[in-house]
C-alpha positions in Angstrom: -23.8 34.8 0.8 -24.0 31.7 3.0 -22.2 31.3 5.9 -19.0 29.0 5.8 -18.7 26.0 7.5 -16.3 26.3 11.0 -13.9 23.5 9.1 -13.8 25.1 5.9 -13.0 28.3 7.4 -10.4 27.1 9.9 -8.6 25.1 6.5 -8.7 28.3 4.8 -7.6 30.2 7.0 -4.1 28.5 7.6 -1.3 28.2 5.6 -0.2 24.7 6.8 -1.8 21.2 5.6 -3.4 18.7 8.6 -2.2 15.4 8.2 -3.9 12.5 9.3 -2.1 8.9 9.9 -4.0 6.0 9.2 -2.2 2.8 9.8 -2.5 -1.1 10.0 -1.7 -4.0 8.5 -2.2 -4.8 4.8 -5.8 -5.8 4.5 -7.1 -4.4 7.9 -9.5 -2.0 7.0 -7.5 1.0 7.4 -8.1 2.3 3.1 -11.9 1.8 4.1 -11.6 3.9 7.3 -9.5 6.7 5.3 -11.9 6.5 2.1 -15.1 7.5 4.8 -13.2 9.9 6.7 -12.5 11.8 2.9 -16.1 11.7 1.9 -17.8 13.0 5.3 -15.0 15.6 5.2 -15.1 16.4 1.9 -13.7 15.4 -1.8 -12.6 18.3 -2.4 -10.7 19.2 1.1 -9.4 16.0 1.5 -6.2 14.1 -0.5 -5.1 10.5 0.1 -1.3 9.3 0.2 -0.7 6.0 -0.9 2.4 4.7 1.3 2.3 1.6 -0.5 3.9 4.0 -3.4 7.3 4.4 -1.3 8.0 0.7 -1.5 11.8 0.1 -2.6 11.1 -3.1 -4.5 8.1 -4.2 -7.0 7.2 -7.6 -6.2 9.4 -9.8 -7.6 12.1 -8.2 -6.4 10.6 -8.6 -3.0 10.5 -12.3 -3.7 14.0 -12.5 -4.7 15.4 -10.7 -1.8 13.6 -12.6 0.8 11.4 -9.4 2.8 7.8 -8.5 3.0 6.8 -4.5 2.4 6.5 -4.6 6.1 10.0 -4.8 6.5 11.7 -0.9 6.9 14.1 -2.6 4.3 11.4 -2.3 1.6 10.1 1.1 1.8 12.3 4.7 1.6 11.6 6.6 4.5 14.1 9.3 3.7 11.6 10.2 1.0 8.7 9.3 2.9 9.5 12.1 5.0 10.9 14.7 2.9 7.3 14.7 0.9 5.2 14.6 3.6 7.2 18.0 4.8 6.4 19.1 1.9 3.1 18.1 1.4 2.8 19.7 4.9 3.6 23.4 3.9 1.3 22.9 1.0 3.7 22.4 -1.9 3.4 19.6 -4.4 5.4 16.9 -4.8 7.1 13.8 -7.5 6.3 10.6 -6.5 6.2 6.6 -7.8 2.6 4.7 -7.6 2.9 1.2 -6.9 0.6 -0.8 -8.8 -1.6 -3.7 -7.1 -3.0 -5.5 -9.8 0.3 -6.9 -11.0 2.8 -5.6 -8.4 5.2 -3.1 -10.3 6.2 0.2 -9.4 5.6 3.1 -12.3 5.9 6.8 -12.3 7.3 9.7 -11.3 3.9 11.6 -11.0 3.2 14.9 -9.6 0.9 14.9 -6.6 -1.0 17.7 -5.2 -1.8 18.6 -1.1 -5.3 19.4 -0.3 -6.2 21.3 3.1 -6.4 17.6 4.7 -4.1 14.9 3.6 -4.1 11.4 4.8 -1.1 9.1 4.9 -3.0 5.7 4.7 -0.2 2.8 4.7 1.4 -0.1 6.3 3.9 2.5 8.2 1.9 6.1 8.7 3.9 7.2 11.6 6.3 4.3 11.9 9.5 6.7 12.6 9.5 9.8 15.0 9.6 12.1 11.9 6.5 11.0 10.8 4.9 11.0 13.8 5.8 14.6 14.6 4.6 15.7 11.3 0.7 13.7 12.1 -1.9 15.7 13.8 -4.3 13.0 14.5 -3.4 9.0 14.5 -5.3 6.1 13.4 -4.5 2.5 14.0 -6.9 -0.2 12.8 -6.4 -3.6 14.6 -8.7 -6.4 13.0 -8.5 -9.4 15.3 -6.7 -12.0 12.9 -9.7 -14.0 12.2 -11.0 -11.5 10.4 -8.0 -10.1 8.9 -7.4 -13.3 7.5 -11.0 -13.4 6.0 -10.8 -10.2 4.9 -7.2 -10.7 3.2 -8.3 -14.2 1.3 -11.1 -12.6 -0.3 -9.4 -9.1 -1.2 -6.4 -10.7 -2.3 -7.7 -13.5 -4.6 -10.2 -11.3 -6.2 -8.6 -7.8 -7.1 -5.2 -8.6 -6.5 -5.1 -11.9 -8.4 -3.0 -14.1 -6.1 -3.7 -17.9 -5.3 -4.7 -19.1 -2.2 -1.9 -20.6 -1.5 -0.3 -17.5 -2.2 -2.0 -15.2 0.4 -1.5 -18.1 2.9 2.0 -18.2 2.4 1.8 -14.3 2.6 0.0 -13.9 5.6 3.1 -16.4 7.3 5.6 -14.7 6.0 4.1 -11.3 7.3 3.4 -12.6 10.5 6.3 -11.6 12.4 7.4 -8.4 10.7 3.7 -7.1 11.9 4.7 -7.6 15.4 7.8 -6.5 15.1 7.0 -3.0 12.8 3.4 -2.4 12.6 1.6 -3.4 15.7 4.1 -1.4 18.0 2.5 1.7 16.0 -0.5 1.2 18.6 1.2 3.0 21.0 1.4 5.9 19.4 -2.4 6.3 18.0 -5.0 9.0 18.8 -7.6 5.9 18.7 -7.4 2.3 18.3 -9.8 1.0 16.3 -10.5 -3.0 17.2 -12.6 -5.4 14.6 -13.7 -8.6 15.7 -16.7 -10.9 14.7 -20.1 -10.3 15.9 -20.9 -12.4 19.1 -24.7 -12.0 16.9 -23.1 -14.4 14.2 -19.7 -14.8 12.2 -21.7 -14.6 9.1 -23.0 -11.0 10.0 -19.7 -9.4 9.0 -19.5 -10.7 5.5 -23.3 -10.5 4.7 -24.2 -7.7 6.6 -20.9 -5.4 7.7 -21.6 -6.3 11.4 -18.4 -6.8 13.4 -18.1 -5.9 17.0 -15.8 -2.7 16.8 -14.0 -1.9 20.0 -12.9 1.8 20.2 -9.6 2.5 22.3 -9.0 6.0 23.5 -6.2 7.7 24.6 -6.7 9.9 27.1 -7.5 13.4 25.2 -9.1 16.6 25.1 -10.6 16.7 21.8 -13.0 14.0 21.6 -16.5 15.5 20.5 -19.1 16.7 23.2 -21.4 15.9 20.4 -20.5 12.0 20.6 -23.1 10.5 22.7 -25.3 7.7 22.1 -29.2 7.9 23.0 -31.7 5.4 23.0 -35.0 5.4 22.4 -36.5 2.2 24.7 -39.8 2.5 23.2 -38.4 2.5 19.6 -36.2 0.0 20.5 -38.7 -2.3 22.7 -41.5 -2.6 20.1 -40.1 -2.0 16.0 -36.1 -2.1 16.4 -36.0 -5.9 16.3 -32.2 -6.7 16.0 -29.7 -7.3 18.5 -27.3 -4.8 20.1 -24.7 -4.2 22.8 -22.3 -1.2 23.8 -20.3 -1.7 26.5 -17.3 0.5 28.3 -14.2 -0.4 30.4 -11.8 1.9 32.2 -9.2 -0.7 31.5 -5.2 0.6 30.0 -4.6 -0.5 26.3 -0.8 -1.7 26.7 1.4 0.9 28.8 -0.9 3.8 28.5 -4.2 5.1 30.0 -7.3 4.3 28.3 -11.1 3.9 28.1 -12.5 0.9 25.9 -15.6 1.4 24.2 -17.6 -1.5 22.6 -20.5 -1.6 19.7 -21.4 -4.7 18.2 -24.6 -5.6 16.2 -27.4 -3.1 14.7 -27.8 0.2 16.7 -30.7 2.5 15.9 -29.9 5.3 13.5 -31.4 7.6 16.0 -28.6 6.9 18.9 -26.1 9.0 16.4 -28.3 12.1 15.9 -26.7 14.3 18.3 -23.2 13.5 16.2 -24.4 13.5 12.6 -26.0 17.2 13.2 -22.2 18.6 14.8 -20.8 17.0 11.3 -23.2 18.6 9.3 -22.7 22.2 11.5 -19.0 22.0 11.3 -18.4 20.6 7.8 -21.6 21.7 5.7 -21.9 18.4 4.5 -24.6 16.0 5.5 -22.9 13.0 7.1 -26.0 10.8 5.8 -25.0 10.0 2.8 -22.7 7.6 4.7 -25.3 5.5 6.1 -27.5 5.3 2.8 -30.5 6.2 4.8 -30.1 3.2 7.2 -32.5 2.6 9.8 -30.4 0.9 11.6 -26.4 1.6 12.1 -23.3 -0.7 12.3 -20.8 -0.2 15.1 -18.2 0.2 11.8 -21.0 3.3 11.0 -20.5 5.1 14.1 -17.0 4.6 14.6 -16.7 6.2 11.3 -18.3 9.6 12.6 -17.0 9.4 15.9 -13.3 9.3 14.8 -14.7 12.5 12.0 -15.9 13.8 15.0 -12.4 13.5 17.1 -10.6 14.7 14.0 -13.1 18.1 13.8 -12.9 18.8 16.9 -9.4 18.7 16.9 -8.7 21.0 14.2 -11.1 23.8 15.4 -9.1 23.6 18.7 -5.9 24.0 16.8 -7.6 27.2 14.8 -9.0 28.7 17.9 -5.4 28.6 19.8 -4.5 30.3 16.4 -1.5 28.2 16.1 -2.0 26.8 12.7 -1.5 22.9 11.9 
């Protein structure tokens, strides 16, 4: 018999469900981030809860009553809560699905915990409640630039509005972000920051090259693992595109922090040490992720460094044997 992975043997071994928050604002990245934390965890370990599906109001009513889903007024916390509890101890739950194509609201359906859920929404730990009941916090900050970008072409493609519609959207929005989303920052494991490549605006749309800044609370379960080597002979005479990391011991807000900064095309190799404490810990080969890249985006890495975090994490948590 093979041996089993550390992950997959902390997960079994406890009788409690860790819950990852992802949050942001709509369009910001954040269902990309929790789709790639899933897969390099694992399908099968790994279940994703929609917050969009605890909306009050489909989206007409929204219209009538004047609010944006950003607005506590439009979502149910109350139940919010009560199922991630649940979800928490393991036990299934009944819940609504909000559809996007066409903005209505359908259901009850039953919905299943896995060992690792993920509450990816506008408001993942937007009360104290749900903030308690989060292991590990995500927030993903776009600079609005490229939010906006990002939002024109989601939104007039999949979702089928005008654009005049997502503009009137995104100014309608604007305040109830400040006001109920971005003050979820302060309460994040990691920051992620998006913001176009100093290389070339283009590179993000063509290519998937922003500069990706990485905020870090001070913590003691970032990943030995996570360092970056470079090659200067590899890089001096075949890498041939640009690069830049930079780091400032600068506060984010109120609180204590180290920036980190990746923009342009890194060399595969710099993640090596990382992608083999992935594949150790999780018996599954983080490469699939990168599509056999030679070359890696700073969005890449952030990827396996915030895997990383959330590994490391949970093992701690296993080896204290306090159970998540």
């Amino acid at each position: 018999m093979g041996r089993v992975p550390p992950l997959l043997s902390a997960l079994n071994a406890s009788g409690s469900v860790y819950v990852i928050g992802v949050a942001g604002d709509s369009g910001s990245g954040k269902t990309t981030f929790a789709s790639a934390i899933r897969h390099l965890l694992g399908d099968d370990l790994v279940a994703t809860l929609s917050l969009d599906d605890y909306h009050l109001y489909d989206r007409e009513e929204r219209k009538k009553r004047g609010i944006t889903p950003l607005s506590p007024d439009a979502n149910d916390f109350d139940r919010l809560e009560r199922d991630v509890g649940r979800l928490r101890q393991g036990l299934s739950i009944q819940k609504m699905v909000y559809d996007h194509s066409n903005g209505t609201i359908h259901g009850p359906f039953p919905f299943q915990p896995a060992k690792i859920l993920i509450l990816e929404g506008l408001h993942a730990f937007f009360t104290e409640k749900l903030r308690r009941l989060c292991d590990f916090t995500l927030f993903v900050d776009p600079d609005p630039d490229v939010k906006k970008e990002w939002k024109f072409k989601r939104d007039t493609g999949a979702r089928g509005y005008t654009e005049r519609e997502v503009g009137d959207e995104l100014t309608r929005r604007a305040m109830d972000y400040s006001a109920y989303v971005a003050p979820q920052r302060e309460h994040a494991t990691v920051v992620i920051g998006i913001s176009f490549s100093r290389f070339g605006r283009n590179l993000g749309w063509e290519e998937n090259i922003y500069r990706v800044t990485l905020d870090l609370s001070p913590w003691d379960f970032y990943p030995a693992s996570a360092s970056l080597s470079f090659d200067f002979r590899g890089i001096t005479s075949a890498h041939g595109r640009p690069f830049s990391f930079l780091f400032r011991p600068a506060g984010y807000q109120k609180r204590p922090a180290g920036t980190i900064e990746l923009d342009g095309m890194l060399p595969c190799t710099c993640s090596e040490s990382l992608v083999a404490f992935l594949e150790e810990t999780t018996g599954r080969d983080p490469g699939n992720l990168l599509q056999e890249c030679r070359m890696l985006t700073p969005t890449d890495f952030t990827r396996l460094f915030v895997c990383g975090c959330i590994v490391t994490h949970r093992l701690s948590i296993a080896d204290n044997g306090t159970g998540s």
